[in-house]
N, C-alpha and C positions, 0 to 999 in steps of 0.2 A: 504494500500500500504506500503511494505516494502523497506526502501533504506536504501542500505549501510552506517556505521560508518566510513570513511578515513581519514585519515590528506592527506593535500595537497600535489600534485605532481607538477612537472614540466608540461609544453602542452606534451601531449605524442605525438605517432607518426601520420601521419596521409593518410595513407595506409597502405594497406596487406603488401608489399615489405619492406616497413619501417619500419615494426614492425618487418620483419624478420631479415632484415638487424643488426638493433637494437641488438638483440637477440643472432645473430651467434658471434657479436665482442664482447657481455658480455660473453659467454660462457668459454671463456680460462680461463682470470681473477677469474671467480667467485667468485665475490664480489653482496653483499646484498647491494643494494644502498640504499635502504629505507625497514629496516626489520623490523620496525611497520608497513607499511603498505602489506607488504607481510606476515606476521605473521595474521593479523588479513583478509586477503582474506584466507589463509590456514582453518581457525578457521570456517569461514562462509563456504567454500568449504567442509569441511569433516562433521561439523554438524548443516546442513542449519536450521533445527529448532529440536533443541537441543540445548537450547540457557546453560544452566548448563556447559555440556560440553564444549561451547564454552571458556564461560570463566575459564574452569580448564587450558585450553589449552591452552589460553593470562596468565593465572596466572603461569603457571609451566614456560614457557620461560622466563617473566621474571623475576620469582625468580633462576633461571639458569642462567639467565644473572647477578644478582645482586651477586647471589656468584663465580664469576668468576671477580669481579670487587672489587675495594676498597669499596664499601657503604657492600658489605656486612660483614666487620672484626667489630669485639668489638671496635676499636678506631673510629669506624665511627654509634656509636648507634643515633638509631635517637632521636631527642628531647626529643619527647612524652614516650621515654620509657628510659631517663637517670634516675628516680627514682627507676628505675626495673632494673638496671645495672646488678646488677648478677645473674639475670635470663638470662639476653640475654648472658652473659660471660657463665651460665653453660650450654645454648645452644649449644655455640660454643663448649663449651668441647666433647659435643657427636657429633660434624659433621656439625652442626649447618643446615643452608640452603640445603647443598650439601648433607645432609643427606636425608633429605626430598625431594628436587629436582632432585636428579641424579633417581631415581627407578621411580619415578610418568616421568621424561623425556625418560624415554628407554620407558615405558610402550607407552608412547605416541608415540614417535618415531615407534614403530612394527604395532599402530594402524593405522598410518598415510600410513606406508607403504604400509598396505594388504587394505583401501580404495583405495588408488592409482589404484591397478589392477582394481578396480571396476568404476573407473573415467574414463578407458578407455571405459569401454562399453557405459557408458553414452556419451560421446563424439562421437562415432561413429553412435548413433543412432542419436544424434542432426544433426549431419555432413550430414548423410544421408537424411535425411528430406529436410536440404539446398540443396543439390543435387538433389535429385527429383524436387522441385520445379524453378529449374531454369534452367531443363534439356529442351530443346527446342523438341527436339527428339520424345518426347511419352506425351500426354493430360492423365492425369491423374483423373479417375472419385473420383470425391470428393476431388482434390488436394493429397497434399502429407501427409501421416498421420503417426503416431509412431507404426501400429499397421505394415504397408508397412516398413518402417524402418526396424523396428526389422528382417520381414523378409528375407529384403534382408543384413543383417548383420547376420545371417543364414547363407547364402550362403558360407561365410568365414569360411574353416575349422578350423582356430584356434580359433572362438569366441563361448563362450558355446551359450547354448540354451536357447527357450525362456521364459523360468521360470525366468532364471536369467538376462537376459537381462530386460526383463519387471521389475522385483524388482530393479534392479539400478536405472531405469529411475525412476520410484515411489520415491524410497528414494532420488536422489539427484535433479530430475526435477525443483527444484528450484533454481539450481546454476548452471544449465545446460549448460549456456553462458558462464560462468567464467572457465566450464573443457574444455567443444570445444573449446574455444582460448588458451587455457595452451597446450591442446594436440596436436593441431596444434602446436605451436612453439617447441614441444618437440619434435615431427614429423620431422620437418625441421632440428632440431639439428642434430638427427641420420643420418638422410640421408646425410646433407652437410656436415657438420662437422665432421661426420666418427666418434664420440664417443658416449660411452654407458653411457659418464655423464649426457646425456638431460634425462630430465624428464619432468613430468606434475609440480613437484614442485619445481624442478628447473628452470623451467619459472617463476614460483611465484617469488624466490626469486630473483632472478636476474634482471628480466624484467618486474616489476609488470605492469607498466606505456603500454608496448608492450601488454600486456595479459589485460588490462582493454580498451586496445579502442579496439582490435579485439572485446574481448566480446560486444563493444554497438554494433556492429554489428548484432552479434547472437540475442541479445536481441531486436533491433528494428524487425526482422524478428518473432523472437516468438513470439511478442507480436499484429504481425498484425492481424484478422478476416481472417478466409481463405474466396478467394474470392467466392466459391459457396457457397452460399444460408447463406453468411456472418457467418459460424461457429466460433464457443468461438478459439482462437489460440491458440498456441501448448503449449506457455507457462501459466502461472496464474497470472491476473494480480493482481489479490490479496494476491499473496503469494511469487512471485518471489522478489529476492533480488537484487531490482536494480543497476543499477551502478549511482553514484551520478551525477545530469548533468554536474556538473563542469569536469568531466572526460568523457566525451563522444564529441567524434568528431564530427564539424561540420558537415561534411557528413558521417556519420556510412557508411563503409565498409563491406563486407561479403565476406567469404572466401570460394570457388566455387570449386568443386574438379566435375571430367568428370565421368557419369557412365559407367560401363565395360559393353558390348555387353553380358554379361550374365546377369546383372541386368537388362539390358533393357528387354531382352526375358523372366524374372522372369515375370516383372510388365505386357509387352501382356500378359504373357497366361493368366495371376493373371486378369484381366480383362475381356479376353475373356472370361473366363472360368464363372465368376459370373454374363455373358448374359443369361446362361440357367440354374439359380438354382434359386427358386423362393421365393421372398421377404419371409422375418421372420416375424414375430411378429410387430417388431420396425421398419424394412426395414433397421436399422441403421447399420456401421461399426465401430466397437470398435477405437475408435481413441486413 
């Protein structure tokens, strides 16, 4: 079992609306209330196991932070390295920190950027699964599953297809909670808030507290056994990055979006339809 590395927060929120609420009155300011601990959700979010990478990514911030601050000039050498004084002095002559941090931080920054587009799809398909499963509307043979997901995240002419949908969910399905709550609140940004400044990582950094009790949400539901015939759940509990319990609401919350009367008519036929085609091999559905 994997759980998260955090320093402590405040009690976060403790419903959906509160967390939104939360979120729309950080949004103007944009101020990083706690950007260790949104720094290191970012780290785990883009490479859930890619631990190397993770800490290039804790390491480049803050050596980007440290040269942008007094600890990183020559009058501030650290202890252990006053007897190398003028090595760290001929450091600085070539640029010092900023030299090595500004190129390794853009690189970073572009990378961060082009997963972003790829957190959406994963969040959509998570989103989706929650929808199905607490759609009252339509019984669903075998529960709700990612393979149903995807296809009705199909339906949506802007979302690719599903090669690429399926590889998101693969690569990030272990952090899969932490983007459906980030892209909800970025969600909400756009819509209420009227700007193009919400994102998935601008809920990171702004609202980390808002974006870690939605996610226990997501994650007590991925981690339940679907209730036929008690199948393995959506998520892994052997591999999923949990959220530490000190950050999980007393009552985990889940965040319930309605399906559109063309999803519903997908999921009939999608079931009518595998009444008359007859068992495989395994009888099983790719989940």
């Amino acid at each position: 079992m994997r759980v998260m590395n955090l320093p402590e927060l405040p009690v976060g929120p403790h419903s959906v609306e509160d967390c939104i609420r939360l979120y729309l009155n950080r949004l103007p300011a944009d101020d990083a209330l706690w950007p260790q601990v949104s720094l290191l959700l970012t780290a785990y979010m883009a490479w859930p196991n890619d631990e190397p990478r993770r800490n290039s990514c804790v390491a480049t911030y803050l050596a980007r932070f440290i040269q942008n601050s007094d600890a990183g000039t020559a009058s501030n050498i650290p202890a252990a390295m006053a007897s190398n004084s003028g090595d760290w002095i001929a450091f600085e002559k070539f640029g010092g920190l900023g030299a090595v941090a500004k190129p390794a931080f853009d690189h970073l920054t572009e990378e961060i950027a082009w997963v972003q587009r790829r957190w959406l799809l994963v969040a959509d398909v998570f989103q989706m699964m929650v929808d199905m499963a607490h759609d009252d509307r339509i019984a669903l043979q075998r529960g709700a599953s990612i393979s149903k997901a995807i296809e009705l995240c199909e339906i949506e002419q802007t979302i690719p297809g599903h090669s690429q949908l399926r590889k998101a969910w693969s690569d990030f399905r272990d952090v899969a909670h932490l983007i459906a709550a980030s892209a909800y609140l970025a969600h909400e940004g756009l819509a209420k808030a009227a700007t193009h400044e919400a994102s998935i990582l601008k809920a990171i950094w702004i609202a980390p507290d808002a974006v870690l009790a939605l996610a226990a949400g997501f994650q007590e539901f991925g981690l339940q056994p679907k209730a036929v015939r008690k199948e393995s759940p959506i998520l892994r509990p052997d591999k999923l990055w949990r959220i530490p319990p000190g950050f999980v609401p007393k009552n985990p919350f889940v965040v319930i979006r309605r399906l559109t009367e063309e999803q519903l008519e997908h999921l009939r036929t999608r079931r009518a339809s595998k009444k008359y085609i007859p068992a495989t091999a395994t009888g099983r559905e790719q989940k």
